[in-house]
N, CA, C and O of each residue as an XYZ file, in Angstrom:
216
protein
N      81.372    128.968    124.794
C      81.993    127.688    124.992
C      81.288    126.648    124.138
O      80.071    126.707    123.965
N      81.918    125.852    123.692
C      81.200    124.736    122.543
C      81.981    123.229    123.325
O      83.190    123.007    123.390
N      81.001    122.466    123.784
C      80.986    121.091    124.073
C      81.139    119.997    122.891
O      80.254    119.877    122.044
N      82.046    119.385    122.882
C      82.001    117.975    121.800
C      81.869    116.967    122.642
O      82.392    116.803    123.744
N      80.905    116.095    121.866
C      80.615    114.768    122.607
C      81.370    114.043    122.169
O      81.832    114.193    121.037
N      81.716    112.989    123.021
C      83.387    111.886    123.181
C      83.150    111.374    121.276
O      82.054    111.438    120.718
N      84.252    110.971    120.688
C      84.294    110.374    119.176
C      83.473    109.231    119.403
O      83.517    108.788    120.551
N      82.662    108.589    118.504
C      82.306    106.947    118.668
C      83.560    105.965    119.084
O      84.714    106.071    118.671
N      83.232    105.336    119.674
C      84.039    104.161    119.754
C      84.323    103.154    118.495
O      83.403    103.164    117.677
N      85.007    102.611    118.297
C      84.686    101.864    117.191
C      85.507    100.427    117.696
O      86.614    100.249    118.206
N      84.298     99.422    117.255
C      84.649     97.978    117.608
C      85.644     97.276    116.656
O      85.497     97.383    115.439
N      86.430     96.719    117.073
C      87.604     95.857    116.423
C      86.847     95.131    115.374
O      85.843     94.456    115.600
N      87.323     95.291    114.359
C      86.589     94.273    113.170
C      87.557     93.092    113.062
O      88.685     93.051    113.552
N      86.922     92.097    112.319
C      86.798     91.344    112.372
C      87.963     90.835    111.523
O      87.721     91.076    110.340
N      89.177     90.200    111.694
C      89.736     90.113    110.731
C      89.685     88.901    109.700
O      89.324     87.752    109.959
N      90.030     89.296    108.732
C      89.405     88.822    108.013
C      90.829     87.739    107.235
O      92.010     88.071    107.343
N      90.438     86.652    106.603
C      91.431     85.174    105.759
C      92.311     86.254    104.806
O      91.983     87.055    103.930
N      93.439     85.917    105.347
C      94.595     86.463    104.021
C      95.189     85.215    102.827
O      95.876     84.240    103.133
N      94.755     85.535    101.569
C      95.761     84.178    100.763
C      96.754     84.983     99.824
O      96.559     86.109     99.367
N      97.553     84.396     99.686
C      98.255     85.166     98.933
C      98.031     84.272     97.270
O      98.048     83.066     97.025
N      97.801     85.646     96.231
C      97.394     84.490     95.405
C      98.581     83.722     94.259
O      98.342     83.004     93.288
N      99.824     84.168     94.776
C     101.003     83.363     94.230
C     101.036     81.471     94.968
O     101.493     80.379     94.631
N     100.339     81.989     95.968
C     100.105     80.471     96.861
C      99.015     79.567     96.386
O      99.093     78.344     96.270
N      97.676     80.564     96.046
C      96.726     79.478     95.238
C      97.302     79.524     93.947
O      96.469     79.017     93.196
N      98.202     79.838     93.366
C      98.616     79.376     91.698
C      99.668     78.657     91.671
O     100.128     78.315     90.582
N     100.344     78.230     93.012
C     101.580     77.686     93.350
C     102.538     77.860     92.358
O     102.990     76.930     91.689
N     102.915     79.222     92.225
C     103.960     80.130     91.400
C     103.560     80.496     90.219
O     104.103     81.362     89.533
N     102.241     79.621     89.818
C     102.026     79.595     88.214
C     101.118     80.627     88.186
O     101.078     81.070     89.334
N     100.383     81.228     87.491
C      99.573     81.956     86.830
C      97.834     81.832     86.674
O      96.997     82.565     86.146
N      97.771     80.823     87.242
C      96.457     80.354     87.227
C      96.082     79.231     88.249
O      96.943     78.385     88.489
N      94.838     79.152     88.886
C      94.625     78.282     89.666
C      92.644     78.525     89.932
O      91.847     79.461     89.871
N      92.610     77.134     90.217
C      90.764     77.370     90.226
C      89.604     77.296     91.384
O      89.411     76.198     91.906
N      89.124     77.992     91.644
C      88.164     78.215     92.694
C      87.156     77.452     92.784
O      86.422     77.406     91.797
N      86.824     76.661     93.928
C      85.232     76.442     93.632
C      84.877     76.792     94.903
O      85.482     76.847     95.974
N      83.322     77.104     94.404
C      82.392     77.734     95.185
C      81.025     77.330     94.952
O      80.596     77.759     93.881
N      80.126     76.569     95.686
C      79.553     75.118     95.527
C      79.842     74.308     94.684
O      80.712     73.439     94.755
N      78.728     74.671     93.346
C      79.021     73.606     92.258
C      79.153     74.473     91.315
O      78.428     74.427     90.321
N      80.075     75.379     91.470
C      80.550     76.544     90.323
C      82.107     76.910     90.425
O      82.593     77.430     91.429
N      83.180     76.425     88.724
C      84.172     76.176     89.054
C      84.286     77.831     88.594
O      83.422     78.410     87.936
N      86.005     78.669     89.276
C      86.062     80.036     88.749
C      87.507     79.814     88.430
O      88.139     78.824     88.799
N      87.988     80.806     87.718
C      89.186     80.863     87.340
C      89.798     81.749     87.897
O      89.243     82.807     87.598
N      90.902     81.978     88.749
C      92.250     83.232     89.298
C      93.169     83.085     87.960
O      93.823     82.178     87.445
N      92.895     84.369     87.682
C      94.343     84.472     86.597
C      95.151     85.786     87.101
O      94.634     86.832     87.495
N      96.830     85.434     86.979
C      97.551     86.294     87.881
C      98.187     87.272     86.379
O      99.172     86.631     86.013
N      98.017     88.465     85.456
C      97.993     88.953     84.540
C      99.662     89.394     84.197
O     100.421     89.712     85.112
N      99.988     89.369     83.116
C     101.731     90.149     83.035
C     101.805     91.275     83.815
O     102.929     91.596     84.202
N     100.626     92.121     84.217
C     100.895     93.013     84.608
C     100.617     93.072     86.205
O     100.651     94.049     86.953
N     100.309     91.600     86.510
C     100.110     91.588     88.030
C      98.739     91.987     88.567
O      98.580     92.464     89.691
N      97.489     91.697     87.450
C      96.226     92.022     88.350
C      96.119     90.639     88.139
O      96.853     89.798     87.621
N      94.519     90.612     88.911
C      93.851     89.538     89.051
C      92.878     89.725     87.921
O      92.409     90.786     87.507
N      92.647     88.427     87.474
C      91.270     87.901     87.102
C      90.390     86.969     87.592
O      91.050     86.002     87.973
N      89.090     86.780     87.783
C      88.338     85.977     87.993
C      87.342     85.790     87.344
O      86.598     86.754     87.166
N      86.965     84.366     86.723
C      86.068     84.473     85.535
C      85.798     82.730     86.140
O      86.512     81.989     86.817
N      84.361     82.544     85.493
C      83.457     81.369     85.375
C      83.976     80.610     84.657
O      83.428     79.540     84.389
């Protein structure tokens, strides 16, 4: 006979901020982040990735 001990439990994480990033470019293609005193760039690509650059 072979005993298994119960699976871990696992705690609800945490959910986490959804943006959509057609909403920070407000349709356009680009829109800018800051994060203290450092501006970043979202670029939304022809092919639909992201960029993020300083």
């Amino acid at each position: 006979m072979t005993f298994h001990s119960a699976p871990p439990k696992h705690t609800a994480i945490e959910k986490l901020p959804i943006y959509s990033a057609r909403d920070l470019t407000e349709g356009g293609d680009l829109a800018q982040i800051v994060l203290d005193d450092q501006t970043y760039t979202l670029r939304i690509t022809r092919a639909g990735k992201l960029i993020l650059t300083k």
